[in-house]
MOPAC internal coordinates of N, CA, C and O (Angstrom, degrees):
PM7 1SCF
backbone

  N    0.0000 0     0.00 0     0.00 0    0    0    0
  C    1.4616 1     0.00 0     0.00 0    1    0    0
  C    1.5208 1   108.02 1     0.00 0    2    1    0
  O    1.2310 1   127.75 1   -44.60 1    3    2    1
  N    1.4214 1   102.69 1   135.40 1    3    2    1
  C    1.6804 1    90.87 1  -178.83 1    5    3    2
  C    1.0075 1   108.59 1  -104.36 1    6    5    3
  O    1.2310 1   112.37 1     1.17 1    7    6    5
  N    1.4196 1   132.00 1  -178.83 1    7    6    5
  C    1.4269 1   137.50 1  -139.32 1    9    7    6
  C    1.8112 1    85.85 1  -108.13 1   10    9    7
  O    1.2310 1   120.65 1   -11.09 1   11   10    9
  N    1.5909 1   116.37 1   168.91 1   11   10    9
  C    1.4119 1   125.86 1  -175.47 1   13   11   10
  C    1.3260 1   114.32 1   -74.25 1   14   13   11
  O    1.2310 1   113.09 1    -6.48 1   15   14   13
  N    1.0421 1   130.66 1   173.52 1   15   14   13
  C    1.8876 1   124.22 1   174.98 1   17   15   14
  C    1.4631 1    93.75 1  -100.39 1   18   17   15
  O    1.2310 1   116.21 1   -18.85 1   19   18   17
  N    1.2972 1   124.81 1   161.15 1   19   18   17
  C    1.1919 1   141.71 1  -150.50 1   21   19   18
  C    1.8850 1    93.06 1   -87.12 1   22   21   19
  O    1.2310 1   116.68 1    -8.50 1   23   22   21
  N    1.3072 1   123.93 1   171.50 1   23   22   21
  C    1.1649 1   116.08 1  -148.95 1   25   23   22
  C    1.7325 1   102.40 1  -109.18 1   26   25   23
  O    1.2310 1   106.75 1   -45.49 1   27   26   25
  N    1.0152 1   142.27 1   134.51 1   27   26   25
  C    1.1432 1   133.23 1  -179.89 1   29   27   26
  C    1.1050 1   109.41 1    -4.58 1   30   29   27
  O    1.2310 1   112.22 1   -30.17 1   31   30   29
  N    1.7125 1   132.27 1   149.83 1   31   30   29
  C    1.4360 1   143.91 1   134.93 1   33   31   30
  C    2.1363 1   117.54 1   -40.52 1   34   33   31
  O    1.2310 1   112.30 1   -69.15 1   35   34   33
  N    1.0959 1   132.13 1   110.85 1   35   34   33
  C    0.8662 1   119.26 1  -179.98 1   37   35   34
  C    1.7916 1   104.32 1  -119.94 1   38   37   35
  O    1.2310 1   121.69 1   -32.88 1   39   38   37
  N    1.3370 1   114.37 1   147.12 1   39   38   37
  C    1.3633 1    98.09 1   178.83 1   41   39   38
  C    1.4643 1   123.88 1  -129.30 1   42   41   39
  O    1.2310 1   115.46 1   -56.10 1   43   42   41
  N    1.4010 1   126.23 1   123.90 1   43   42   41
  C    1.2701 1   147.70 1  -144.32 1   45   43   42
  C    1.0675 1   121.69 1   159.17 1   46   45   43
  O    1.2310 1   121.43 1    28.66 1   47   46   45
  N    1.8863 1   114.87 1  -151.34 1   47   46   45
  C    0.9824 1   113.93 1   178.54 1   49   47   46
  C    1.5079 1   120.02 1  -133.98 1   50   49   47
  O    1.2310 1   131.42 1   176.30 1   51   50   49
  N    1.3556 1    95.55 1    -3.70 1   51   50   49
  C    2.0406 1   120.88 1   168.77 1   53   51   50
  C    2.1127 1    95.54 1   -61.17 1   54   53   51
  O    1.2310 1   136.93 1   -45.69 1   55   54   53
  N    1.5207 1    84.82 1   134.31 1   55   54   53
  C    1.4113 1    87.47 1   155.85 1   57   55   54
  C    1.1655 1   114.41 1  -108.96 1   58   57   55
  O    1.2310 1   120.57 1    -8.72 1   59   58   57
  N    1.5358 1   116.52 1   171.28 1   59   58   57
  C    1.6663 1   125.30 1  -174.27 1   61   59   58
  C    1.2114 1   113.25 1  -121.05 1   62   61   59
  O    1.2310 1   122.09 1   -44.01 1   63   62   61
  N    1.5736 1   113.61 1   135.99 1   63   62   61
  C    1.8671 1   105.64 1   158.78 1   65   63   62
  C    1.4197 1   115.11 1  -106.61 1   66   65   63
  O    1.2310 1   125.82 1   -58.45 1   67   66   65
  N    1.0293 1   106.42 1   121.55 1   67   66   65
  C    1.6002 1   108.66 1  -172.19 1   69   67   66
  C    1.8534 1   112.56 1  -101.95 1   70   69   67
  O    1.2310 1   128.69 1   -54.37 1   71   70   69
  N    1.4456 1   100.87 1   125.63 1   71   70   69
  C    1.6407 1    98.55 1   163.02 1   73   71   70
  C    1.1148 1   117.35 1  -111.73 1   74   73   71
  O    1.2310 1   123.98 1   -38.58 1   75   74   73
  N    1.4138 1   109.96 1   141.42 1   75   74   73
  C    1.5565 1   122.70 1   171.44 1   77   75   74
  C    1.5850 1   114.35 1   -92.84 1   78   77   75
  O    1.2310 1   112.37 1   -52.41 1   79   78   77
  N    1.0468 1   132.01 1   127.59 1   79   78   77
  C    1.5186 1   123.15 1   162.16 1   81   79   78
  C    1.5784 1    88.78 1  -100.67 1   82   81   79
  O    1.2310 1   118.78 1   135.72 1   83   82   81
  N    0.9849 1   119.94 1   -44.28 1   83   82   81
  C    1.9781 1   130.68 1  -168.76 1   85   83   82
  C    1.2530 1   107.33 1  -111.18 1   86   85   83
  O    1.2310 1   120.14 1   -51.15 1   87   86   85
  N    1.6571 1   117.34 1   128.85 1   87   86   85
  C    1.7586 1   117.22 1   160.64 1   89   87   86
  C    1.2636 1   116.75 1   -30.81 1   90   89   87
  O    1.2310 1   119.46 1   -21.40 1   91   90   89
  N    1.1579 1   118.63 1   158.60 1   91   90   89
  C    1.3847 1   116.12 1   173.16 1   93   91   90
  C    1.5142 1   121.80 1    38.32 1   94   93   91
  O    1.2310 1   116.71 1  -150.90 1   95   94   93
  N    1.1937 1   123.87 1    29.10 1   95   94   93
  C    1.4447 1   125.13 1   165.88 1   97   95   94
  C    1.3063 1   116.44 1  -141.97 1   98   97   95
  O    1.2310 1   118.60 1  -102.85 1   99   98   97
  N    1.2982 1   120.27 1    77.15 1   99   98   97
  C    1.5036 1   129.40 1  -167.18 1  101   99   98
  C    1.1977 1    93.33 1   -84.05 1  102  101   99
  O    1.2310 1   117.67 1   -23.58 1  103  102  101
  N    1.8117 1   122.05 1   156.42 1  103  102  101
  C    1.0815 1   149.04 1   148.09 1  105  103  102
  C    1.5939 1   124.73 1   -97.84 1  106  105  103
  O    1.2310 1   122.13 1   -77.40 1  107  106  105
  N    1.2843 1   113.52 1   102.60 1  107  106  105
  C    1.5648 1   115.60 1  -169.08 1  109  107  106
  C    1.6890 1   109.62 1   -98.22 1  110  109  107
  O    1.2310 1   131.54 1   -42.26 1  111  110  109
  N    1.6247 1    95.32 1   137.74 1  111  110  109
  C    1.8284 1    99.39 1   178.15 1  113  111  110
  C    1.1009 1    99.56 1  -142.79 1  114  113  111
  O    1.2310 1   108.89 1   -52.81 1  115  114  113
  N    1.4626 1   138.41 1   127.19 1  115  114  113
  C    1.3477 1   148.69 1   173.68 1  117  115  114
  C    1.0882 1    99.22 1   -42.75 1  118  117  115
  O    1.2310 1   121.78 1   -41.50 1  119  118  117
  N    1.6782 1   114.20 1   138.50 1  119  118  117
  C    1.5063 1   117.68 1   177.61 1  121  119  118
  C    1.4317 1   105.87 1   -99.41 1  122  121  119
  O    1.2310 1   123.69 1   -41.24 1  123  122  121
  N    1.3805 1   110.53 1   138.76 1  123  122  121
  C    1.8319 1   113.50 1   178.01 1  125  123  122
  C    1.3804 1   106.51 1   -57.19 1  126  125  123
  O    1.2310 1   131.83 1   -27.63 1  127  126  125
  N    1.1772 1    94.77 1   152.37 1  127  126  125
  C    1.8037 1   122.08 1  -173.67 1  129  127  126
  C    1.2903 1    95.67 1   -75.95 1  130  129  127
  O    1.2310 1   124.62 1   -28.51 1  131  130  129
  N    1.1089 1   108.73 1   151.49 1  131  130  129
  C    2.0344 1   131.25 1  -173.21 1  133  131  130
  C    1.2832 1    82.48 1   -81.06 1  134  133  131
  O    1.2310 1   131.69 1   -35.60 1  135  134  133
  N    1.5512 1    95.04 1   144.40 1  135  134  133
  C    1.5894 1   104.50 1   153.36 1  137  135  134
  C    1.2726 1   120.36 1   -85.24 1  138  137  135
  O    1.2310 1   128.13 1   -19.92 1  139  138  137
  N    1.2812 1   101.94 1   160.08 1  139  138  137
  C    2.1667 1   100.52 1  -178.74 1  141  139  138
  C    1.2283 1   110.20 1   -54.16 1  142  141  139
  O    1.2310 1   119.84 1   132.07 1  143  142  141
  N    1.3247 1   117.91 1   -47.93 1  143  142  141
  C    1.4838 1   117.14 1  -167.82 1  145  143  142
  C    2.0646 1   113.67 1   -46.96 1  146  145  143
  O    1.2310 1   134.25 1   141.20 1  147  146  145
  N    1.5683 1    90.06 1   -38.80 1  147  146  145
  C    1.6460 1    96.80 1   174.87 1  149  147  146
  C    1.7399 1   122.69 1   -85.21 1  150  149  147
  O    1.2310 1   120.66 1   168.60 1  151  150  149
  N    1.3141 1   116.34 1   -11.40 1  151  150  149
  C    1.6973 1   132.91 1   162.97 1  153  151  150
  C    1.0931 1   115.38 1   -95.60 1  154  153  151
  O    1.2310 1   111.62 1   151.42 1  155  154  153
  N    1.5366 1   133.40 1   -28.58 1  155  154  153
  C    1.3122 1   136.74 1   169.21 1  157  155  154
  C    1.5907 1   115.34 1  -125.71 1  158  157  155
  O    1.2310 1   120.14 1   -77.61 1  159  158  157
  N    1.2566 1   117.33 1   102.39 1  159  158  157
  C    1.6674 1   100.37 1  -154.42 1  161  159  158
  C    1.9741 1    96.55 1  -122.59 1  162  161  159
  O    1.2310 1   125.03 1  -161.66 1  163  162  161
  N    1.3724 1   107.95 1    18.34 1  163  162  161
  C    1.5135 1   101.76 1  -168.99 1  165  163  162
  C    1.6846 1   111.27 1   -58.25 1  166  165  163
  O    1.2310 1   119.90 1   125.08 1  167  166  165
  N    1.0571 1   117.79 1   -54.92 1  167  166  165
  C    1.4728 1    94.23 1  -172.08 1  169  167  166
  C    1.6036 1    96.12 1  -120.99 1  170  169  167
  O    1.2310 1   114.56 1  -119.56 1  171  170  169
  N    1.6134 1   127.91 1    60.44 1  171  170  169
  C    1.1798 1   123.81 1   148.49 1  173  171  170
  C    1.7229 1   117.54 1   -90.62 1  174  173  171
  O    1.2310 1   124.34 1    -8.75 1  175  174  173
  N    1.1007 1   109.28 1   171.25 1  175  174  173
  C    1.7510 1   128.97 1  -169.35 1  177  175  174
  C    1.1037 1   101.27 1   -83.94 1  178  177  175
  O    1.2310 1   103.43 1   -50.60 1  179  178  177
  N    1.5394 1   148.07 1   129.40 1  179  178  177
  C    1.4290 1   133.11 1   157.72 1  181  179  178
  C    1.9270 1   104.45 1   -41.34 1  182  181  179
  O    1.2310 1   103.32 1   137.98 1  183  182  181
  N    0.9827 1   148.26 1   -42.02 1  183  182  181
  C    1.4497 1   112.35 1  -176.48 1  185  183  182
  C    1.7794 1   105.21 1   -91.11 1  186  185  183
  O    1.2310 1   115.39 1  -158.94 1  187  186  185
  N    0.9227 1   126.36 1    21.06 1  187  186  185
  C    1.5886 1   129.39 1   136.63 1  189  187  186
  C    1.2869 1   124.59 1   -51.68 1  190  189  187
  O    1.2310 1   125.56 1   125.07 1  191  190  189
  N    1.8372 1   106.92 1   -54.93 1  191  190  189
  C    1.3492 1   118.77 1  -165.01 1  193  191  190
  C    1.5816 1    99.90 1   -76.19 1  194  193  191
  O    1.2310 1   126.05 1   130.33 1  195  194  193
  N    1.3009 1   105.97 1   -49.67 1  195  194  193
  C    1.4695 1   118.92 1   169.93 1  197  195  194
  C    1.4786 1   108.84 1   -18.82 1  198  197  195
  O    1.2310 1   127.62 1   100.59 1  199  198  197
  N    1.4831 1   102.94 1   -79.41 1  199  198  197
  C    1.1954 1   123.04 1  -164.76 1  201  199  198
  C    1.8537 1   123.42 1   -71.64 1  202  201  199
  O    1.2310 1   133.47 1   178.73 1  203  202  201
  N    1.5812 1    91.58 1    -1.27 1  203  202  201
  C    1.5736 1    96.26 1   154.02 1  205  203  202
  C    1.0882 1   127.59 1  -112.95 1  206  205  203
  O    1.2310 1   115.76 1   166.37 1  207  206  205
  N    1.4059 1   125.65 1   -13.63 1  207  206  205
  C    1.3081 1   129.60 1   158.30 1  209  207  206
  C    1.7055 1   127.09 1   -75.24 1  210  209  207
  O    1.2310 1   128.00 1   161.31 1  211  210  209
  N    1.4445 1   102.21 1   -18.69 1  211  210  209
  C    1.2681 1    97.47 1   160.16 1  213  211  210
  C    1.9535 1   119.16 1   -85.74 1  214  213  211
  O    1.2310 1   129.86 1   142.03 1  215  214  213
  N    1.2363 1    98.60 1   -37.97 1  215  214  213
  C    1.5789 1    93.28 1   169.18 1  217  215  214
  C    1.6554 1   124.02 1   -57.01 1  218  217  215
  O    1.2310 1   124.08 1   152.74 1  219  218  217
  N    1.3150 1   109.79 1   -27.26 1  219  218  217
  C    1.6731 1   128.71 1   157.45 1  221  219  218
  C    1.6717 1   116.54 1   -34.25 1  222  221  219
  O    1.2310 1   132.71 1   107.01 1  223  222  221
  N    1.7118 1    93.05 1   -72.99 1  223  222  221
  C    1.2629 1   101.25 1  -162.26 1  225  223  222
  C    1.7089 1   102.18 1   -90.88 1  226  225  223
  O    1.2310 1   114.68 1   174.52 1  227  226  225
  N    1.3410 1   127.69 1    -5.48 1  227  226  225
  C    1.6017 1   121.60 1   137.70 1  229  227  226
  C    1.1953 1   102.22 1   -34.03 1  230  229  227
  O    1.2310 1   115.00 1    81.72 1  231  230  229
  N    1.2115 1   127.09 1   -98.28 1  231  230  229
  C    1.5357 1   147.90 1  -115.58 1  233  231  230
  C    1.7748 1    81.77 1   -83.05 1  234  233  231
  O    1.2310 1   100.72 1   146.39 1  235  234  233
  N    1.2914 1   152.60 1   -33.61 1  235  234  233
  C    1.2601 1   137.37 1  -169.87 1  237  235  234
  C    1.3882 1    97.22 1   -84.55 1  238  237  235
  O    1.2310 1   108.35 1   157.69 1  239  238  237
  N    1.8347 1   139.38 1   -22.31 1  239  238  237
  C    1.0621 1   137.19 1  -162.82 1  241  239  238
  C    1.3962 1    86.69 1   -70.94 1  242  241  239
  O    1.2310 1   125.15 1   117.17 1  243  242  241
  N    1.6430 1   107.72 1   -62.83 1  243  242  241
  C    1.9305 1   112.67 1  -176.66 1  245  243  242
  C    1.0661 1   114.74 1   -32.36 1  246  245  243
  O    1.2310 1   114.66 1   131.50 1  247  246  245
  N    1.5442 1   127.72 1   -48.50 1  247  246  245
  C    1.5376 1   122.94 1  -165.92 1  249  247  246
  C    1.0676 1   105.14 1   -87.88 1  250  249  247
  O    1.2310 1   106.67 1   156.12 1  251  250  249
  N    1.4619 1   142.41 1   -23.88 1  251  250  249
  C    1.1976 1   129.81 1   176.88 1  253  251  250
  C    2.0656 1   104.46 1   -66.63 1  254  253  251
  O    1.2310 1   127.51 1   131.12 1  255  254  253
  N    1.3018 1   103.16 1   -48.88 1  255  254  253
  C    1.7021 1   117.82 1   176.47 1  257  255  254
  C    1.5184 1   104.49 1   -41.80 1  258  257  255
  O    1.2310 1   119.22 1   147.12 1  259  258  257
  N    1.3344 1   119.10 1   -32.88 1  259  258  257
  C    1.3205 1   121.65 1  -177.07 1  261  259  258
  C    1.1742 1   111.94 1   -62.77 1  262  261  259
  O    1.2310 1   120.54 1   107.99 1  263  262  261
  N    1.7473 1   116.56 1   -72.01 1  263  262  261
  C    1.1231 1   117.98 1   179.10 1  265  263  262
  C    1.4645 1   125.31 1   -86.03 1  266  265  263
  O    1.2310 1   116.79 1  -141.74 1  267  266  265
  N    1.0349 1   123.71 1    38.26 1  267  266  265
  C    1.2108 1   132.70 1   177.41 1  269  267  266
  C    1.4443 1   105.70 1   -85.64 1  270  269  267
  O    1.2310 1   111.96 1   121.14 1  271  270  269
  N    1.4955 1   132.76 1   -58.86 1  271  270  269
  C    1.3161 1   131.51 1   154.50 1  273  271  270
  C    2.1968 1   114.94 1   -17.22 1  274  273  271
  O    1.2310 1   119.27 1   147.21 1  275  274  273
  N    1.1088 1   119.00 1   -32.79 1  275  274  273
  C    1.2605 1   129.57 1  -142.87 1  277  275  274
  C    1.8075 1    76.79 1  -102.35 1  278  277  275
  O    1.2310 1   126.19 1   109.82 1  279  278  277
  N    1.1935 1   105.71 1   -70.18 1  279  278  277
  C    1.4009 1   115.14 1  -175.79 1  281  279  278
  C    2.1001 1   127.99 1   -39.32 1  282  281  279
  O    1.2310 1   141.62 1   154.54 1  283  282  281
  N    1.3479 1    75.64 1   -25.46 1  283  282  281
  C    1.3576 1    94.39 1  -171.27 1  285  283  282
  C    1.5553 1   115.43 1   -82.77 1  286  285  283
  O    1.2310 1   128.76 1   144.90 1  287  286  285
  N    1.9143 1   100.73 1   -35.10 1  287  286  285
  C    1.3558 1   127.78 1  -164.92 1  289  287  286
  C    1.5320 1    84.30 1   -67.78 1  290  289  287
  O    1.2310 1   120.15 1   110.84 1  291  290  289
  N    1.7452 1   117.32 1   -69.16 1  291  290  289
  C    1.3555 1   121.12 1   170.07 1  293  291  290
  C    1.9386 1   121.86 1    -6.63 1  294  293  291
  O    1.2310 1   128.96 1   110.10 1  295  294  293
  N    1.2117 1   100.34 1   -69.90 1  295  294  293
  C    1.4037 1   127.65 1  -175.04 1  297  295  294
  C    1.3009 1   101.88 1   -55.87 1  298  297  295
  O    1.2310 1   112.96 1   117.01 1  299  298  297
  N    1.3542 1   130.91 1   -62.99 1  299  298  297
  C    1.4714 1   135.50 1   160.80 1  301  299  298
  C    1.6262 1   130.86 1   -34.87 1  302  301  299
  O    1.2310 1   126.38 1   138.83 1  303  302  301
  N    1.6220 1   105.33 1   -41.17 1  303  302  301
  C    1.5213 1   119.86 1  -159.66 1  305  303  302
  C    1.6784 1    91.34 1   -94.33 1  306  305  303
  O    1.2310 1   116.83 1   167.11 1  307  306  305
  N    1.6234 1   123.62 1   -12.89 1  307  306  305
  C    1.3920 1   110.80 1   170.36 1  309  307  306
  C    1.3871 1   116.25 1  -110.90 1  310  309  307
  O    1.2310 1   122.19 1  -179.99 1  311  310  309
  N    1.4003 1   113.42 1     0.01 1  311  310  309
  C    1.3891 1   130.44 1   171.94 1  313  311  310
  C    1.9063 1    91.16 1   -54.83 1  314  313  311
  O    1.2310 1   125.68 1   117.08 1  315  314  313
  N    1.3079 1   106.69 1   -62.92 1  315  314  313
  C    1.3018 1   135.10 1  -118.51 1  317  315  314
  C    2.1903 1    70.49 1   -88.83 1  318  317  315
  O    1.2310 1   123.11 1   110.58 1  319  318  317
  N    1.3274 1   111.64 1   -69.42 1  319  318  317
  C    1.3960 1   109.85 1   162.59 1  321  319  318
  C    1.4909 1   129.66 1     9.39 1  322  321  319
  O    1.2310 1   131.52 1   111.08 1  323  322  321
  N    1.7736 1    95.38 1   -68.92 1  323  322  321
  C    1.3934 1   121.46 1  -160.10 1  325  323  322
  C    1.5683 1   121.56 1   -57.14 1  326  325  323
  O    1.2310 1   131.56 1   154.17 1  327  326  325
  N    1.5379 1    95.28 1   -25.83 1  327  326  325
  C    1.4620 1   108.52 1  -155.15 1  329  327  326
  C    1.5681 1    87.41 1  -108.97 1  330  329  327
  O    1.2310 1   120.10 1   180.00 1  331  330  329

């Protein structure tokens, strides 16, 4: 299986997480903003950092969970295409 093609060019300064269920049919969701504690970390506590990097990679699990329904529909609506 080969790996996905890289995800559209977007231009700004938002990043994206993109899921594929299908080649060439990415699903894009703005990825949440870092917390300071993880961009500026000089005099935080390791369970500071902890505790913003796990609230991070929460909140990208959610948005991916979101559009995952969408992604799938994708996968289906060219299934359905093919034939």
């Amino acid at each position: 299986m080969s790996s996905p093609p890289p995800p559209p060019a977007v231009a700004g300064r938002t990043a994206y997480l993109a899921l594929w269920v299908e080649p060439d049919e990415p699903v894009l969701v703005a990825c949440p903003e870092l917390p300071d504690v993880l961009l500026e970390p000089k005099d935080a506590r390791l369970a500071e950092t902890l505790e913003g990097l796990h609230s991070v990679v929460w909140e990208m699990v959610d948005r991916l969970n979101i559009v995952a329904p969408s992604a799938r529909a994708l996968a289906a609506r060219r299934g359905r295409d093919a034939d």
